[in-house]
N, C-alpha and C positions, 0 to 999 in steps of 0.2 A: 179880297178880304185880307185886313192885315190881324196878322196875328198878335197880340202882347201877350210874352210869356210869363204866367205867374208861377214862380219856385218858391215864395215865400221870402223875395226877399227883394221887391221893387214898390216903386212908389208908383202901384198900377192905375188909381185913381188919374192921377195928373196926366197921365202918360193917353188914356185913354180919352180923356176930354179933349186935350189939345189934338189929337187924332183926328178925334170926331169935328171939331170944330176947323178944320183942316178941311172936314169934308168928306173924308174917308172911310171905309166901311171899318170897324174893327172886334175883336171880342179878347176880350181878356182870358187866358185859358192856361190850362197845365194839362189838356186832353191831347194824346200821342197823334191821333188821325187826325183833329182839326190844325192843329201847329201844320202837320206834314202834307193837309190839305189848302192850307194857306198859299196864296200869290205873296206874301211878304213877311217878316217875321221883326219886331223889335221885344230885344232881348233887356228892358230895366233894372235897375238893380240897387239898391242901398241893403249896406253890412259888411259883413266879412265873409270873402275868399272862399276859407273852409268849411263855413258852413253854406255859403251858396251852394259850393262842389256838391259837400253831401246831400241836401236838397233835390238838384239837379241829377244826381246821380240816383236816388230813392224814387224820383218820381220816373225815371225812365227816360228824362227831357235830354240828358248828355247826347243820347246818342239820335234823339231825332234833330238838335239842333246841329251836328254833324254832315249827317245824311243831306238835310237842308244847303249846307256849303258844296257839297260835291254835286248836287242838282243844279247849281248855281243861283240859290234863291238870295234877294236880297235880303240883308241881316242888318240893324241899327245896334250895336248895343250902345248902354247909357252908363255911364258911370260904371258903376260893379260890375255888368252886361259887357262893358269893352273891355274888363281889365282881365273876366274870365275868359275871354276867348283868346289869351295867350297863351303861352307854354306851359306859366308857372306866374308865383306871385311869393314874395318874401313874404307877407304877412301869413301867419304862421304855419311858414315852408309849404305853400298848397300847389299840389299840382291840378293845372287846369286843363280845358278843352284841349291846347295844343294847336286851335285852328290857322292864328297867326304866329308866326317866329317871333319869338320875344317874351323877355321878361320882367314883372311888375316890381319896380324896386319901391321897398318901402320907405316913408321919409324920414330923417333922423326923429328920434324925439325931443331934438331941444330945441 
């Protein structure tokens, strides 16, 4: 079963049809045992950074999509999902998961 993570801030519809249409079993969730019960986890995401973090961090998900890495589960993120599992992100100054070395530079605005 794959997991897609809902924090409130991914475009879980899409993410979970093209899954299924794929073939593969999935549910859309923000429950701490099913994600950490999951064979696979995709992490989606549209918004910003800071409030993913907080999100992610209110629902309890930071630290089971953690745990998930040191088990060695595999992880997709998508958009916002890849940028939060960096260090850090310029947009406004958010510190992230920390999972990969690296940091999200914001684009100029002009």
């Amino acid at each position: 079963m794959i997991a897609i993570i809902d924090y409130d801030a991914g475009n879980l519809a899409s993410v979970e049809r093209a899954v299924s249409y794929l073939g593969f079993k999935c549910i859309v969730t923000n429950d701490i045992k099913t994600i950490a019960g999951s064979e696979r986890i995709i992490f989606p995401g549209v918004g910003a950074a800071g409030a993913a973090m907080d999100s992610l961090k209110r629902l309890g998900l930071d630290s089971v999509i953690k745990q998930a890495v040191i088990d060695g589960k595999p992880i997709l993120g998508i958009c916002l999902g890849t940028q939060i599992i960096m260090e850090y992100s310029e947009e406004n100054e958010t510190a992230c998961l920390k999972i990969i070395d690296g940091f999200v530079k914001a684009f100029p605005p002009d």
